[in-house]
C-alpha positions as CSV (number, residue, x, y, z in Angstrom):
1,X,31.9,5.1,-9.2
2,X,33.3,1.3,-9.2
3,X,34.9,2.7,-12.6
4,X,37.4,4.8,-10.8
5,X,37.9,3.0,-7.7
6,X,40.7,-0.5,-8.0
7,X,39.6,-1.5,-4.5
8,X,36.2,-1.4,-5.4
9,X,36.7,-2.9,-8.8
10,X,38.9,-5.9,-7.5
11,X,36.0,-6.6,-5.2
12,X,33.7,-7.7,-7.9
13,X,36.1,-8.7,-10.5
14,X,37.2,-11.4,-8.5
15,X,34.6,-11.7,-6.2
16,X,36.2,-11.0,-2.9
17,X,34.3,-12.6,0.4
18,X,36.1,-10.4,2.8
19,X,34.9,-6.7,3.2
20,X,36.9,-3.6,2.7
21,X,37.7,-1.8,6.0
22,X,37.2,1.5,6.6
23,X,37.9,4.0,9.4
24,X,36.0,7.3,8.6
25,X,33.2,9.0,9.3
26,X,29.7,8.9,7.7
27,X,30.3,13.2,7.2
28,X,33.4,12.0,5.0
29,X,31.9,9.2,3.4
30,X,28.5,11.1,2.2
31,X,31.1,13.6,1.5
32,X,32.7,10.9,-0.6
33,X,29.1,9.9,-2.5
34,X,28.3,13.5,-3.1
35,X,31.8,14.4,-5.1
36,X,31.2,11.0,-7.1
37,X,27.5,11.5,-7.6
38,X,28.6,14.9,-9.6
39,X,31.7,13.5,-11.3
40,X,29.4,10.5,-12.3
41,X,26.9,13.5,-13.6
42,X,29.6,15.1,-16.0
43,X,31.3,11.8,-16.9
44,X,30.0,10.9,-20.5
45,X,29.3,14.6,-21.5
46,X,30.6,17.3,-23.9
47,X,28.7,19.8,-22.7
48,X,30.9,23.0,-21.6
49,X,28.6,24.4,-19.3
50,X,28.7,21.0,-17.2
51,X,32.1,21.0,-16.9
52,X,32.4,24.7,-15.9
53,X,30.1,23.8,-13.1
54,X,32.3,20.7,-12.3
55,X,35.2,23.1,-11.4
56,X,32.7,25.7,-9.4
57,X,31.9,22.6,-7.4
58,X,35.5,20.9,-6.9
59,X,36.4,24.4,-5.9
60,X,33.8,24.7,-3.6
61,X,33.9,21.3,-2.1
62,X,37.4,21.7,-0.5
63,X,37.2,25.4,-0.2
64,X,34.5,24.0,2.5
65,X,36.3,21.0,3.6
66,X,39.6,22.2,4.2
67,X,39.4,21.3,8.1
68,X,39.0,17.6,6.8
69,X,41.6,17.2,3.9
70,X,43.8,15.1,4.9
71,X,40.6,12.9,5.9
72,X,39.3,13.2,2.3
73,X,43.1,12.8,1.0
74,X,43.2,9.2,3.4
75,X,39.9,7.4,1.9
76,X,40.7,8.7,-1.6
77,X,43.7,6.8,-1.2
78,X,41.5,3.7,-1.6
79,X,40.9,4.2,-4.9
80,X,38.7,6.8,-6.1
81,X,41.4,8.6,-8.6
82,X,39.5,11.7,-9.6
83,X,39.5,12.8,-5.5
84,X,42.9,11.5,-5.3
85,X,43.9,14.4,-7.6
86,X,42.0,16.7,-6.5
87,X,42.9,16.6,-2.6
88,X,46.8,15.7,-3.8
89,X,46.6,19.1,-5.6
90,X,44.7,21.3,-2.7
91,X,47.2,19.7,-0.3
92,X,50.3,20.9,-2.4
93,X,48.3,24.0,-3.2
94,X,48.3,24.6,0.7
95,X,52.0,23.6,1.8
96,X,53.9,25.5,-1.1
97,X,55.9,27.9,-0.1
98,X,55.6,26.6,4.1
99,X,58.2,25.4,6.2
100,X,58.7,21.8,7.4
101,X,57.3,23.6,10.9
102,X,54.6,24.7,9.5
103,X,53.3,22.0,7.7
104,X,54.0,20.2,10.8
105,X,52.1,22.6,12.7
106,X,48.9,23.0,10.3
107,X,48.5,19.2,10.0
108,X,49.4,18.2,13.9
């Protein structure tokens, strides 16, 4: 989704030569493709039913993921803003409440 994503978008607006560096896996970045595939599927609609099913699968996708958050949470940061808020939210969801120990000792 170029759309969502400034990094991305700046490449092709002005035509940027060098490529964009990334560190992360190919699990997190199919990971990555498969949340914006679905966003990109509910996008332009008004149908209910579609976004009830886009909330069954956000929930799902980091209720699976959790192990790899802060992973998600790192190449989200690049640009893509719908998983930006998503991760932000399960990460603040997860550490509300904890101590500064604990947070320290759930993400190492």
């Amino acid at each position: 989704m170029p759309g969502e994503s400034c990094v991305v978008n700046n490449q092709f607006t002005y035509r940027f030569v060098s490529p964009i560096r990334l560190n992360f896996t190919s699990q997190i970045i199919s990971m990555v493709l498969d949340f914006c595939k679905k966003i990109a599927e509910t996008r332009h609609t008004n149908d209910k039913d579609a976004h009830e099913k886009l909330k069954d699968f956000n929930y799902d996708f980091l209720k699976e993921n959790q192990s790899i958050l802060i992973d998600l949470l790192r190449v989200s940061c690049i640009g893509t803003a719908s998983l930006l808020d998503l991760t932000s939210e399960a990460v603040f969801d997860i550490i509300n409440g904890k101590t500064a120990k604990e947070i320290h000792k759930m993400f190492n």
